[in-house]
N, C-alpha and C positions, 0 to 999 in steps of 0.2 A: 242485600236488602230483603231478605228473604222473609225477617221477622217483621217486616212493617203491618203484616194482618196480624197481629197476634195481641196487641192492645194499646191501651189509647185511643180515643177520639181522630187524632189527628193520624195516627197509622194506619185506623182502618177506612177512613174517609179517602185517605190518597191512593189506597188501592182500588176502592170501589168504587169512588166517582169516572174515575177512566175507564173501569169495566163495564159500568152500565152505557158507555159511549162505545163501546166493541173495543178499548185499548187493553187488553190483556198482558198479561206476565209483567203488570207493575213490581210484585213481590219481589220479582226475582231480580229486579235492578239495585245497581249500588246505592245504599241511602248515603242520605248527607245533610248539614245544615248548607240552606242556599240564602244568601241574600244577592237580588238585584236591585239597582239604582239607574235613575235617569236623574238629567238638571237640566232645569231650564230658566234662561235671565228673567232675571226680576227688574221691575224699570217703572219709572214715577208713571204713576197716572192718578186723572182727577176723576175718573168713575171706575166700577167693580171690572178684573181682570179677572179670565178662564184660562187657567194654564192646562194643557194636555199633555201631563206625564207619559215618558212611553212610546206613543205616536211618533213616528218618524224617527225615531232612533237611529236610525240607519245613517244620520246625517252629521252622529258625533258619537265622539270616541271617549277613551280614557284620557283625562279622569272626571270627567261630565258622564259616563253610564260605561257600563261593564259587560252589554248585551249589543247585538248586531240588529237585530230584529224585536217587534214586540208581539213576539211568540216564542215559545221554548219547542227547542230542537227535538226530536224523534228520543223517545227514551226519559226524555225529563219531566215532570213532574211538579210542581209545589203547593204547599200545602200554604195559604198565607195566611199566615199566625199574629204578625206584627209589622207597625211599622213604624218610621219617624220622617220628619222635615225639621234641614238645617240651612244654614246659612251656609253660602261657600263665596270667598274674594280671588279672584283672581289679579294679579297686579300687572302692572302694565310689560313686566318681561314674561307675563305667560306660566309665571309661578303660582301654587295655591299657595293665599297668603295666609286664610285664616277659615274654618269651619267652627259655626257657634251656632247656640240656640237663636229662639226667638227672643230670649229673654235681652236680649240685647239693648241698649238705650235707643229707641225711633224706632223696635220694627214688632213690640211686643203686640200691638194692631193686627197680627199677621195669626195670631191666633182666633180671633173673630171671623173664621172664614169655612167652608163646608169644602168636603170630598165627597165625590163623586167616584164609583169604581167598576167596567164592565167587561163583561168575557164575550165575545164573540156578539158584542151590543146587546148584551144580557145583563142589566144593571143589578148588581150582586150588593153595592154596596150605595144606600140613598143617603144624601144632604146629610155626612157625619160631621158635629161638629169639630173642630180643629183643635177648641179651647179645649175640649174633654185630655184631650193629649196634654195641655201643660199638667205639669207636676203638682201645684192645690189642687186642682179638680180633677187627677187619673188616680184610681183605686189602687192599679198595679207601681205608680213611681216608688223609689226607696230614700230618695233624699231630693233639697235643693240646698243649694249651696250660693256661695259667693265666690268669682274670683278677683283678688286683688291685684293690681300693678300700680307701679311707680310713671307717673308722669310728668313733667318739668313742671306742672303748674299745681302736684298735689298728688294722693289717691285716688286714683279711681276702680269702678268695679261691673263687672259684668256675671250677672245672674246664671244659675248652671245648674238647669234643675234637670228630673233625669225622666225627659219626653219621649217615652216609648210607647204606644198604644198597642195596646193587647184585646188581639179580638175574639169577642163570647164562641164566634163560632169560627169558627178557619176555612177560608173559602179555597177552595183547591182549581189552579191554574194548571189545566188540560194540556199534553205536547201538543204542538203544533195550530193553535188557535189564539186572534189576537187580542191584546188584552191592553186598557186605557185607563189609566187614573184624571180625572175631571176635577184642577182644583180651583174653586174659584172663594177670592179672595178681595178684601173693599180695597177704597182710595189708597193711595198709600207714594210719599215721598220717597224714595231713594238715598239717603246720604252716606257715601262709604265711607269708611275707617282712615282713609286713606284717599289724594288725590290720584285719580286714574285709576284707581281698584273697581272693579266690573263685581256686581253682584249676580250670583244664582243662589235658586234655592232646588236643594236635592232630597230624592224622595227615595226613601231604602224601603223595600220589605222583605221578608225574612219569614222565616219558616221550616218546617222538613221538609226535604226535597229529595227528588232520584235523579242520578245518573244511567247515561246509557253505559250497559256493562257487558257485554258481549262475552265476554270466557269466563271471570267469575267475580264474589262480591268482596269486600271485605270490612 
């Protein structure tokens, strides 16, 4: 990771943000692109929900989140650059059935809703809206599309536009310090795909990130 001082906004922010906190010899860690995700159920309610991305991780596995903790271990780093919310089904044998957008028929509501985002309860990121993310209204999307499937009763189609949210500025998540995503989101019914399918929604971000590298980089 040696060249991450050497340009870019985002290479030399993830060196220096941990230096100006005494974390040194960033540079010299393995770089890498990181993405982590948490998920948490989604479920009817007749007023606004607060979901707390992150928080308690500890309490679920793969393939609901990919971390143990919400803090990055000794050596890590990330720079977060981007992120997205999708839908996830679980079905009643414990199978992922299906990951989709919001574009979905009942839950496109789910973009009228604000993030929240803090490092060590250092709010980094205020009341962004959610809709900026669907694909009309994000600067960065490259397409929306349609997909088609065959039903016993007709066509139908589920919207598949391409919700990644790319941020002006990339906030850099320090080793070892806890970090929450705040999403809160209106009223909103429930109806799976499917009898017995369990809904969550999952939250990735993404970015350049370090590894601990102890002998060398590559």
């Amino acid at each position: 990771m040696a060249r991450l001082n050497k340009g870019g906004y985002a290479n030399r922010k993830i060196v220096q943000v941990p230096a100006n906190m005494g974390i040194q010899g960033v540079q010299n860690m393995q770089g890498t692109t990181r993405s982590i995700y948490d998920s948490l159920p989604l479920v009817t309610s007749s007023s606004a929900q607060t979901l707390r991305f992150f928080e308690n991780v500890n309490t679920r596995q793969f393939p609901f989140t990919n971390i143990t903790e919400n803090k990055l271990q000794v050596g890590e780093q990330l720079s977060f650059e981007r992120f997205s919310l999708a839908l996830m089904w679980i079905a009643p044998t414990g199978e992922v059935a299906e990951i989709e957008p919001f574009a979905r028929t009942g839950f496109s509501g789910l973009y009228r809703s604000d993030l929240n985002f803090s490092i060590a309860q250092d709010q980094v990121i205020k009341r962004l809206p959610i809709h900026t993310m669907f694909a009309p209204f994000n600067k960065d999307s490259q397409f929306y599309g349609n997909h088609y499937f065959q039903l016993f009763g007709g066509v139908s189609s589920v919207g598949i536009p391409q919700d990644i949210f790319h941020m002006d500025n990339p906030i850099i998540i320090p080793q070892q310090i806890e970090f929450v995503a705040e999403w809160k989101i209106p009223p909103i019914t429930v109806t799976p795909p499917q009898p017995g399918y369990v809904g969550y929604v999952v939250m990735t971000i993404s970015g350049l990130g370090s590894l601990f590298a102890p002998k060398s980089t590559y």
